[in-house]
C-alpha positions as CSV (number, residue, x, y, z in Angstrom):
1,X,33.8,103.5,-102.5
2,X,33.8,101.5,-99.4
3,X,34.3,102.0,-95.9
4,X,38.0,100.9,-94.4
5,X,38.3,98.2,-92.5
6,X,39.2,100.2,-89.4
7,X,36.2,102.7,-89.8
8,X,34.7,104.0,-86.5
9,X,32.1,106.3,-87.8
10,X,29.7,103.4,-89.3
11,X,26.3,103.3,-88.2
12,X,23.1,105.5,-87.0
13,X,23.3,108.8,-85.2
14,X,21.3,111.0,-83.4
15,X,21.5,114.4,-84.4
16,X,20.7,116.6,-81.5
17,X,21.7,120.1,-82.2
18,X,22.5,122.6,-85.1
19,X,23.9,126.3,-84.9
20,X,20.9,127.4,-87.2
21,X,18.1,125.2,-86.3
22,X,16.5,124.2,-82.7
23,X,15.4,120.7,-81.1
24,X,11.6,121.4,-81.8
25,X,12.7,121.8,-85.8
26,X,15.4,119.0,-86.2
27,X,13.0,116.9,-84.6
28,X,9.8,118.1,-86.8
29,X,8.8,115.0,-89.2
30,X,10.9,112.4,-86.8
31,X,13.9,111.8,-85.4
32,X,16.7,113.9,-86.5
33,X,19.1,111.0,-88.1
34,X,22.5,110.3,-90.0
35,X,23.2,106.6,-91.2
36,X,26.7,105.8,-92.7
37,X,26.7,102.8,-94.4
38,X,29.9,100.5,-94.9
39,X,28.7,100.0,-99.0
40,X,29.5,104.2,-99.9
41,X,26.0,105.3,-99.3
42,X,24.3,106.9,-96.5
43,X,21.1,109.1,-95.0
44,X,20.5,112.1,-93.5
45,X,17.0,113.5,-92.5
46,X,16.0,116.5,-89.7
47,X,13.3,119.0,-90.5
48,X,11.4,118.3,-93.3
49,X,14.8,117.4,-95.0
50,X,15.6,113.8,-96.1
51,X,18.5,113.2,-98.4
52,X,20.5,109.9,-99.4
53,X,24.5,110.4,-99.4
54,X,27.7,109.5,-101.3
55,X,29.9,108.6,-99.1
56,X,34.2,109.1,-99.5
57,X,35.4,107.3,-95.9
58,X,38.9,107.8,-93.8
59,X,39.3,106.4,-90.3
60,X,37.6,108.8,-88.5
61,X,35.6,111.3,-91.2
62,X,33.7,111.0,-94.0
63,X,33.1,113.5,-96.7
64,X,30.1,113.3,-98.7
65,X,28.0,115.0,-101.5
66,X,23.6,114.8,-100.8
67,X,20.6,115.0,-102.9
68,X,16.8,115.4,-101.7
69,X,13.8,117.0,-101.3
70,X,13.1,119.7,-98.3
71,X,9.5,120.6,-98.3
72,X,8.8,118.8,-101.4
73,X,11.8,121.2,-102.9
74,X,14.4,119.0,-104.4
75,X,18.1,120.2,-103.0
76,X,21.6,119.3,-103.1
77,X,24.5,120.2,-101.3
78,X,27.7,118.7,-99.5
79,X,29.5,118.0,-96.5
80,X,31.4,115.9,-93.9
81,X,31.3,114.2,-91.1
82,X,34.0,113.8,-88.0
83,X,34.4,111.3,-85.2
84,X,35.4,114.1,-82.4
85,X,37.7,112.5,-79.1
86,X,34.2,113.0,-77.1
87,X,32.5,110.2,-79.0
88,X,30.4,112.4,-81.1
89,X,30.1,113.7,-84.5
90,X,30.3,117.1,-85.8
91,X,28.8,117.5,-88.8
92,X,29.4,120.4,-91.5
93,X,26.4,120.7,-93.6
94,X,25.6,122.7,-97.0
95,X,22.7,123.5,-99.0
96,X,24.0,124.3,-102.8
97,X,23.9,127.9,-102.7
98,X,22.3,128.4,-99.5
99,X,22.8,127.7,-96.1
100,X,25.9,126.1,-93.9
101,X,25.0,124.1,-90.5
102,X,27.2,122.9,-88.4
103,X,25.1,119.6,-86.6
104,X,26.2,117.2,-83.8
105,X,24.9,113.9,-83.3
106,X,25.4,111.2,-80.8
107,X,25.6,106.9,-81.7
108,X,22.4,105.7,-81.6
109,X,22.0,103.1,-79.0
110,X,21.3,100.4,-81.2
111,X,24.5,101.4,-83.4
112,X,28.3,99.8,-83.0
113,X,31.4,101.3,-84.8
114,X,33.1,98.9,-86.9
């Protein structure tokens, strides 16, 4: 699926905090980071978590189903993504079977909605 035309959540963010995790952990292997794509795909990465995304779009959210590997583990979970009045995203986060984040992220200075 792809994005709408009028879709204002395209691009890189910064993830900057988590209800479950501090900075020191999102931050461990690299930047905490989300990228939405426009072409239905995405990535996520914070810990020692990367994962590639499907992507289902509105206006302002995006819903999406993940696979990859945490610590070398291979996981699998699901989620979305919302465009909050504030300019920032608020991210609901879930392992299959295991935990539930909720993340917030800021656009990336190098990132421009659509």
């Amino acid at each position: 699926m792809k994005a709408p035309m009028n879709c204002q959540i395209i691009g890189q963010w910064r993830i900057t905090e988590a209800d479950l995790w501090d900075g020191e952990h999102l931050d461990l292997v690299g930047p905490a980071m989300m990228t939405i794509r426009a072409d239905g795909y995405g990535e996520i990465a914070f810990g020692a978590m990367q994962a590639t995304l499907e992507l289902e779009y509105s206006r302002t959210m995006v819903f999406f189903t993940w696979g990859g590997f945490d610590e070398m583990d291979e996981v699998t979970g699901s989620g979305s993504a919302e465009l909050l009045e504030d300019g920032t995203l608020e991210i609901e986060f879930n392992y299959h079977l295991g935990d539930e984040a909720v993340l917030k992220a800021e656009r990336a200075t190098s990132s421009t909605a659509c």
